[in-house]
N, C-alpha and C positions, 0 to 999 in steps of 0.2 A: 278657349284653352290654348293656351304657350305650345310653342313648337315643343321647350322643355318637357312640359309638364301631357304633352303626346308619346315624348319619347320613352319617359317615365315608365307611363302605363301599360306600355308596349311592353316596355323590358318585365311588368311583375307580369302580365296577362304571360310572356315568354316561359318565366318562369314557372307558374302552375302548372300550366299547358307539360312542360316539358318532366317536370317531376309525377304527373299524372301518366305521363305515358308510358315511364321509367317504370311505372308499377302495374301498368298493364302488361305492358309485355312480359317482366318478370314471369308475372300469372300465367301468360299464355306457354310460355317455356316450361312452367311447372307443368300446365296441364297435356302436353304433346308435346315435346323435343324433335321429332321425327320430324320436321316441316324442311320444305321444297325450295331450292335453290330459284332464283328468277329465271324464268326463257327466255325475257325479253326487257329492255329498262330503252325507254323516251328519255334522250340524255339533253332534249332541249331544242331548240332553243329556249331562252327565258321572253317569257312574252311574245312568246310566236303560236300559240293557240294551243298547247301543250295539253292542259286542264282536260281542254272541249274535247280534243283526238282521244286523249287515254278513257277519260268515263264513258265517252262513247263507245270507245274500242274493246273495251272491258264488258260491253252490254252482250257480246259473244257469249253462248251458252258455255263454250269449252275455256271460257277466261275465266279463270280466277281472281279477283284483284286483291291487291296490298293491301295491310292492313289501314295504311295510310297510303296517301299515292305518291308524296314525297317521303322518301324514306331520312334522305342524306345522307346516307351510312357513308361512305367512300370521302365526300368533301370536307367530313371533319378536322379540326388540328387534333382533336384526341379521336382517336376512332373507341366506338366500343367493340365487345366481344362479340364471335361472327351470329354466336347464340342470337347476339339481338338482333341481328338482321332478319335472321333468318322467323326470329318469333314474328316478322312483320307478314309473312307467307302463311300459305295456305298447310296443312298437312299432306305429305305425299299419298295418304291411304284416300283425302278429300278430293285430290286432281285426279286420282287415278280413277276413282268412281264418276268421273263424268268424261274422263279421256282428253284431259285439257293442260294447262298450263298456266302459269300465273309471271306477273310483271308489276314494274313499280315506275315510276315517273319524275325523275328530279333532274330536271332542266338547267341548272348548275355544271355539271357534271360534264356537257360537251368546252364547258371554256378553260379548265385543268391541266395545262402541257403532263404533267403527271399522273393524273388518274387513267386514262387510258393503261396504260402497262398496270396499273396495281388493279384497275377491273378485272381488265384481262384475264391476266393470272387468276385470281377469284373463280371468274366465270368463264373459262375460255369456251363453252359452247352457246354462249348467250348472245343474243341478237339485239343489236340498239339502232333506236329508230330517232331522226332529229329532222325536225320541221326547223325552215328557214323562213323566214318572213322580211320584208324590204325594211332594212336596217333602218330609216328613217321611221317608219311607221313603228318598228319594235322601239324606241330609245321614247319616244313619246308615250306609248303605252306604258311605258318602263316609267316613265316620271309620274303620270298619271296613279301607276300601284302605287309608289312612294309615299306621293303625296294623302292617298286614303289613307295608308297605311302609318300618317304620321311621323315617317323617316323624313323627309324633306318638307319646308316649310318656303323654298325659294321656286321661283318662276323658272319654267323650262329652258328660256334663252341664258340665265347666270345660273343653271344645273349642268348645260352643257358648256359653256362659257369657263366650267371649273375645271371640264374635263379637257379642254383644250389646253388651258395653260396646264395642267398638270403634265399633259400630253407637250409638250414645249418642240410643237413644230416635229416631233420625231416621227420617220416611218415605222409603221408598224408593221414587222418581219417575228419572224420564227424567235432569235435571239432576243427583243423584243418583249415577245409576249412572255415569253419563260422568265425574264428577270421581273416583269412585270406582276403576274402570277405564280411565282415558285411558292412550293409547299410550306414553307416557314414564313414568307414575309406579309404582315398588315395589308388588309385591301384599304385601310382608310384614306390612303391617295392614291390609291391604283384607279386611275380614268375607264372606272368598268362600263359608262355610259356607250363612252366610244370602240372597247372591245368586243363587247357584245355580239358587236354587229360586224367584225370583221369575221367570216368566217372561214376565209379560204384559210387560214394558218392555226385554226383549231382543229381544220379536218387534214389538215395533216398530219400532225399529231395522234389523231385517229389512225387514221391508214399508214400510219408508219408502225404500228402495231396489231389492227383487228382488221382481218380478212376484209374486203372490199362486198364478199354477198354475204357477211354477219353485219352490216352498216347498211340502212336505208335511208335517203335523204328525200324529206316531201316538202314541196313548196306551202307551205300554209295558204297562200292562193288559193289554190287546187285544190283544198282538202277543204275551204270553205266555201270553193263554190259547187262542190259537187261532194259531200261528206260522206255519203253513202257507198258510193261508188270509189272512194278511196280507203274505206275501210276495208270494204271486202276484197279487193285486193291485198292490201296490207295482212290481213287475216290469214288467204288462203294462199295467197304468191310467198309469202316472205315468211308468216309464221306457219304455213303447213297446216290451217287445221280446214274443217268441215266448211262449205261453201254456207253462208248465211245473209240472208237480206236483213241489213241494218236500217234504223228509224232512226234519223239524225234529231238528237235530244240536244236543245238550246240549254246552254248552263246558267247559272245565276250572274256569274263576270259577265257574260257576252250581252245582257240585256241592258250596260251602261252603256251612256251617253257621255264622251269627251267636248271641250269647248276643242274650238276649231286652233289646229295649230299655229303658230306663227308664220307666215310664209319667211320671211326673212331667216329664220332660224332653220326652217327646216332646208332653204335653198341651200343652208352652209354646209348640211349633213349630208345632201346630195353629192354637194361638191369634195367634200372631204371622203364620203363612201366610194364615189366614182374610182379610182383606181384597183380599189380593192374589190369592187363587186368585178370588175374586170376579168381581176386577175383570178376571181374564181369562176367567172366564166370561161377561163382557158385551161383552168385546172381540171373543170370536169367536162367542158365540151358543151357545156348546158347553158342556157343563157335565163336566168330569169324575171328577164322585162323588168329589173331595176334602174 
């Protein structure tokens, strides 16, 4: 099957998918309106083990989960009405019978110079958690979904090759990322491969709006090598609830196997992330072994 003819089926399977859910939710709004704002939203990273932390994290008795676990409400160009968000939750009368909380998980949402302030405002008591993982490693797994996924049909070296020249030698700064991502313009040549992974200048953005202990930041490292022991933190430090010993539950993504990257390609992404993992190791005092 053609790269076309992948892309195709993408877009009708989109399609379905997305008219099917437009009438679910409807239904769920019919049946309880009264439903429960998010506690908590995983705004990302993409391809930093997001998936694996939330359904895990979600396996908390006092967790609620989303209807979906990527919602996107906020990243849309058309947003819908808050009703649909909110039909994506739980009922406030169903959290309060177990004395818990509910959250949703769309990993978009930390790269936005913009959405910070319109979450904000939303949910100004909401807490967001964002796993980082080594920019080189994320941009490869990032090619690797693509390519399942039928969005790209080209090798990793001329995937990032495209995001270079699009990128044309420019530092990536604050002014930067916001022309690059403002709310109105096309991603189709926005070099998202190589944004992704800068993240010191999305968490400003962040912090230049949401409180410093409403923002938790987890090395994906850390959370996969010891997952247990970072949930229950995350759970009882940050979200307040009931102390619980977690069973780290392997997902469906995490049991693939990638071919080996190209060293050459990836030594370029080292060298091109180097400044920037730097400088957000100076931004938070943390350094993490990139």
């Amino acid at each position: 099957m053609s790269a076309v003819d992948k892309l195709r089926r993408r877009a009708r399977r989109s399609f379905v998918y997305s008219l099917a859910r437009s009438t679910q939710v409807h239904l769920r709004n019919l049946q309880d309106s009264s439903r429960a704002f998010p506690s908590f939203i995983v705004i990302g990273a993409h391809k930093a083990g997001t998936t694996s932390f939330y359904k895990n994290l979600t396996t908390h008795p006092q967790i609620w989960p989303a209807w979906t676990k990527e919602v996107h409400y906020f990243d849309q160009p058309k947003r819908r009405s808050l009703n649909w968000y909110t039909a994506h939750f739980p009922t406030e009368r169903e959290l309060a019978d177990i004395g818990g909380i509910t959250g949703e998980a769309s990993p978009s949402y930390c790269l936005f110079p913009h959405l910070p302030k319109m979450i904000h405002q939303c949910l100004p008591k909401c807490k967001f958690i964002m796993l980082l993982r080594n920019p080189v490693d994320r941009a490869y797994s990032a090619h690797q979904y693509n390519v399942r996924g039928g969005m790209t049909d080209i090798s990793f070296e001329d995937w990032i090759e495209r995001d270079f020249t699009r990128l044309a030698d420019r530092v990536i700064d604050r002014d930067l990322f916001s022309e690059f991502l403002s709310a109105d313009r096309s991603l189709e040549d926005v070099p998202l491969a190589l944004l992704r992974g800068v993240y010191v200048e999305q968490l400003n953005f962040w912090h230049a709006v949401v409180p410093k202990d409403q923002l938790l930041l987890l090395n994906s490292a850390d959370y996969f090598a010891d997952s247990a022991a970072v949930l229950r933190s995350v759970s009882t430090d940050f979200l307040n609830l009931d102390d619980h010993q977690f069973e780290y539950r392997k997902t469906r993504t995490e049991a693939r196997s990638y071919s080996k990257v190209d060293e050459a390609a990836a030594q370029r992404l080292e060298e091109f992330y180097r400044p920037y993992n730097a400088k957000l190791t100076n931004y938070l005092g943390r350094d993490f072994g990139w």
